[in-house]
Each structure stands twice: as C-alpha cells, then as structure tokens.
N, C-alpha and C positions, 0 to 999 in steps of 0.2 A: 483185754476186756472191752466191751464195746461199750461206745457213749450212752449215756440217758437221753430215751426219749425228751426231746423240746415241746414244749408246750406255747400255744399263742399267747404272745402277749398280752393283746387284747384283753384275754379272758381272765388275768392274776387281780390281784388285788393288793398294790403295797399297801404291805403291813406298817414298815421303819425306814426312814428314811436319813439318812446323815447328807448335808451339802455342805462343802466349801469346808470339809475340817481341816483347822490348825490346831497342831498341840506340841508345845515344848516344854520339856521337864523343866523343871528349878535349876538356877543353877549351868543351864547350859545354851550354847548358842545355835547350834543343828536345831532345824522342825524335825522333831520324831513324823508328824503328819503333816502333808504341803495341802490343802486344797482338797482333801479326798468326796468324792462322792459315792454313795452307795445307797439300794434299795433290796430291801427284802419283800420276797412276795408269797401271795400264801400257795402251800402248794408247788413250792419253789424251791430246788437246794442251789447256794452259792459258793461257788469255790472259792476261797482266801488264799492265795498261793503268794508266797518270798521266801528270799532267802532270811537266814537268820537275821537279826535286827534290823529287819525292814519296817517293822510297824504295825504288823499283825495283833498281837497283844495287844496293844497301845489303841488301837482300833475300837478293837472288844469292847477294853476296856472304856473308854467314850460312847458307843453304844448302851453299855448297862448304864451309865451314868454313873461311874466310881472314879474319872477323871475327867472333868469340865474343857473342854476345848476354849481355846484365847480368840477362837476365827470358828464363823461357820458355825452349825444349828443341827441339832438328832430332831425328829417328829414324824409323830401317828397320823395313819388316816383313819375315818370312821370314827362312830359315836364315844367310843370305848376307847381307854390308851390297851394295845397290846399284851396279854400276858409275855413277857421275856425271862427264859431259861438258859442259865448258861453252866456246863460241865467244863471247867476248866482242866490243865491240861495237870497240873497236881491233883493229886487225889484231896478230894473234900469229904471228908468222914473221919471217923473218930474210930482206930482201928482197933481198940479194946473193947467195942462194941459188938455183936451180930448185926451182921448186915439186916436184917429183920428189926434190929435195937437202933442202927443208922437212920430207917427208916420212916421208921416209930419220930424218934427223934424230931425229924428233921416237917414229917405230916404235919405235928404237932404246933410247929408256927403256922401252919396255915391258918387256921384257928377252923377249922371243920368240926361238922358235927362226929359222934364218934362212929357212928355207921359209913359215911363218907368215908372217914379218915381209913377203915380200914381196909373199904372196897378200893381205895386208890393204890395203897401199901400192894394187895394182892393183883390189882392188875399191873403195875410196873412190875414187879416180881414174876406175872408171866410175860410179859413185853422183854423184857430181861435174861431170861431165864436162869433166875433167882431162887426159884423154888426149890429146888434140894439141897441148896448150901444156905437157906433163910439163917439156919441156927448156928452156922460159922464164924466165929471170929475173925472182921474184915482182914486181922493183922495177920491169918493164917489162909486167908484167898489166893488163889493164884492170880498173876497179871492181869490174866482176860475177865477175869472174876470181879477185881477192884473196877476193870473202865469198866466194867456193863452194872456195876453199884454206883460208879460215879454219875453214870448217864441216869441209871433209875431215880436218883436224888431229887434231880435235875427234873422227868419229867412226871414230880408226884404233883407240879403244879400245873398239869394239864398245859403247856405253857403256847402260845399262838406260835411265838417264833421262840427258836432253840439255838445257840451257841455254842456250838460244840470247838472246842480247841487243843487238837491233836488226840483226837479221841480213840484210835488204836496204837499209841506208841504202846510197845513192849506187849503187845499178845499174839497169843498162836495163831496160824493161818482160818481153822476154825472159828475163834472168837470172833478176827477181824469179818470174814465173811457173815456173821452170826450179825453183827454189829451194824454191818452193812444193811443190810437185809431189812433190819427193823431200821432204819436210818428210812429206808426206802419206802416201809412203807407211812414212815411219819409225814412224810411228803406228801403221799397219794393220799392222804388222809387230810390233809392242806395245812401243815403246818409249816412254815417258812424257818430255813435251816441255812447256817451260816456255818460253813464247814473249812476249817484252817487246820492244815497238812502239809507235810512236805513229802505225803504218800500220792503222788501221780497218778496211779492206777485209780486207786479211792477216787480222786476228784473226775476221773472218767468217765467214773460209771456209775457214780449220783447226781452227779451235775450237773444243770442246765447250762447255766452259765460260770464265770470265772471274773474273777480281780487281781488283780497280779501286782503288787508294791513293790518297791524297791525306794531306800531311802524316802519314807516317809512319803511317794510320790504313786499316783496308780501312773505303769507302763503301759499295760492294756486291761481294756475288760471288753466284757459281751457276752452275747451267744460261742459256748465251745466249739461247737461243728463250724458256724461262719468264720471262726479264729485260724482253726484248724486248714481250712478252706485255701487259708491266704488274705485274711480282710485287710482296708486298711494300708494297702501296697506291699503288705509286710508278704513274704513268699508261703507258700502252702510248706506244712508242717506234718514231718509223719508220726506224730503223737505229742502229746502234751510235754513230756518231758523237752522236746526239740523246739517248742514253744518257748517253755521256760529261758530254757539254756540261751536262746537267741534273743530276748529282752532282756536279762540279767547278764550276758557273758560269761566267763568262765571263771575271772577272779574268787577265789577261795575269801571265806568269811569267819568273823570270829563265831 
C-alpha cells in the first residue's frame, strides 16, 4: 500500500498538544510515560505505533483527560477547547440495544435539539454504513459491524479530533478497507486523528506522520516518508514494519 500523501506543515493547525508527559500508575515504580510529546493537527492522521505495553493506552487515555499525568501538560490552540472523540479499542455499546437504539442512546447526552439529534444519528449511519443493519441487535452484528457502531458513537459528536484505538481488530478485509476509507476521508475533511495499531499497512496508508513508544519513551517520530528515507542517521527502511522492528528489536512481549 502506498503512503499518504504529506501535507505542509505550515498550513495544519494544532488542534492538541501533550509536552513533557509523565505518568505512573499507583503502586508502581516503572513511568508507564517518560517525557512524551505530541501534536495533533487538523486535517492530520497520527500513527501511534508499539509494541504491547508501551504506553499507547496510557497515552490516550491522558489525552481525554481520564488519567492526569504527575510531569508535563495536554493543551488547545484557538478560541475554543477542541471537540475530542475517542473509539476505544472494547466495544462501547450496549449490545441488547439496536445499533439505531446505541445511537439514540448515546445523541441523547449530547443534549441536541431533536431534529439535530436525528439528522446526526442518520448521517453517521451513512458515514458508517449503518443503514441496513440500524434495526440489528449490536449483540447479533458481525465484527466489522460492532467497529463501524463503535466509530459511529464516537463521531455523533461531530468531534475536531478523533481517537481511535485499534479500530480494525477482528474484521473482514472489506470492513477494514470500508473503515479506512471513511477514516480518510475524516481527514480531508480536517479532522485530526490519532490512529493506534499494530496494523502496519493501516499506518501507511493514512498517515502522515508516526510515534513510535516503547517503554513509556517516544524512539522516533515525524514525517513517515523522511523516516522511511533514513532520517536521523538511522539507515533507510523498506517499509514500516522494518522501521518498527529496528527501534524496538526483536524481543517478544507480554
């Protein structure tokens, strides 16, 4: 798959900004996060890439603000704090519901008016493509069914920047491409996407840029093409995965 077009710098807009994060659990003496920096920009997808307990979650979850960092600062540019949407990587719904009844549900905190509420239900559900399985009980969707209800959740609040985390485990080659697709063009649309995978391909071919943890630490980030290149003295790579593998090593993880 070929990389996503780069866009100038210049022209983005951070959205969200994390500097200098620290964050250790309770209880323990390892930084789940050393130091991390990151920006999301509009119009922008981010690849979040580690291996398992690197610190991805942990990340996220500091970003939404559902765990306060000990070191280091989250913050908005512009007059407005950011709408922040995040699909995490468990299903969020209620699966004795209709995904149509998820939906309902879930508008319904937004506190909209009810004409809003419904025209936003029906346009994720075509963003989605939701519409012929609206009257389906979540608990009888298929895989690729449940992530594109959990994404639609996610963006019934219209949201500036979007979290998505591991948002194709477990669907069909269709789905995933389906998923992709509208992923891309939330982007061209300008919303700022923070996309955490341990799907390679995925991070290739929506992503501008990349982050790459390991133990709580970023190994590299930037631009993918100048990664890929060779930046940095590190040697030219013939694909992301060859990236990966040569900042994290080979060592197996829990």
């Amino acid at each position: 798959m070929a990389a996503a077009p780069t866009r100038p710098v210049a022209s983005m807009t951070t959205l969200l900004s994390a500097k200098g994060i620290h964050y250790r659990y309770p209880k323990q003496t390892d930084w789940a996060l050393k130091g991390v920096d990151l920006g999301l920009s509009r119009g922008e997808a981010l690849g979040l890439l580690g291996p398992n307990g690197s610190g991805k979650s942990t990340l996220i979850n500091v970003l939404l603000g559902l765990r306060k960092p000990q070191g280091g600062s989250v913050s908005h540019s512009g007059e407005r704090r950011p709408v922040i949407a995040w699909a995490p990587q468990d299903y969020a719904f209620y699966p004795r519901l209709t995904c149509r009844e998820n939906l309902s549900f879930f508008v319904a905190m937004l506190d909209l008016p009810a004409g809003q509420a419904r025209a936003r239900i029906q346009q994720v559900e075509r963003t989605c493509g939701l519409n012929e399985f609206a009257d389906k009980l979540a608990v009888h969707c298929s895989g690729g069914m449940r992530r594109r209800l959990n994404i639609a959740i996610a963006l019934l609040q219209q949201p500036d920047v979007l979290l998505l985390d591991e948002p194709t485990v477990g669907v069909d080659p269709q789905s995933r491409a389906f998923l992709l697709d509208q992923i891309r063009q939330l982007v061209q649309s300008g919303t700022a996407v923070l996309y955490a995978t341990h799907y390679m391909e995925e991070v290739s071919t929506i992503c501008d840029r990349i982050l790459l943890l390991d133990h709580g630490q970023v190994l590299v980030g930037g631009d993918l093409r100048t990664l890929l290149k060779g930046a940095d003295r590190a040697p030219a790579f013939e694909n992301l995965e060859a990236l990966f593998m040569h900042y994290t090593r080979r060592s197996l993880r829990d």
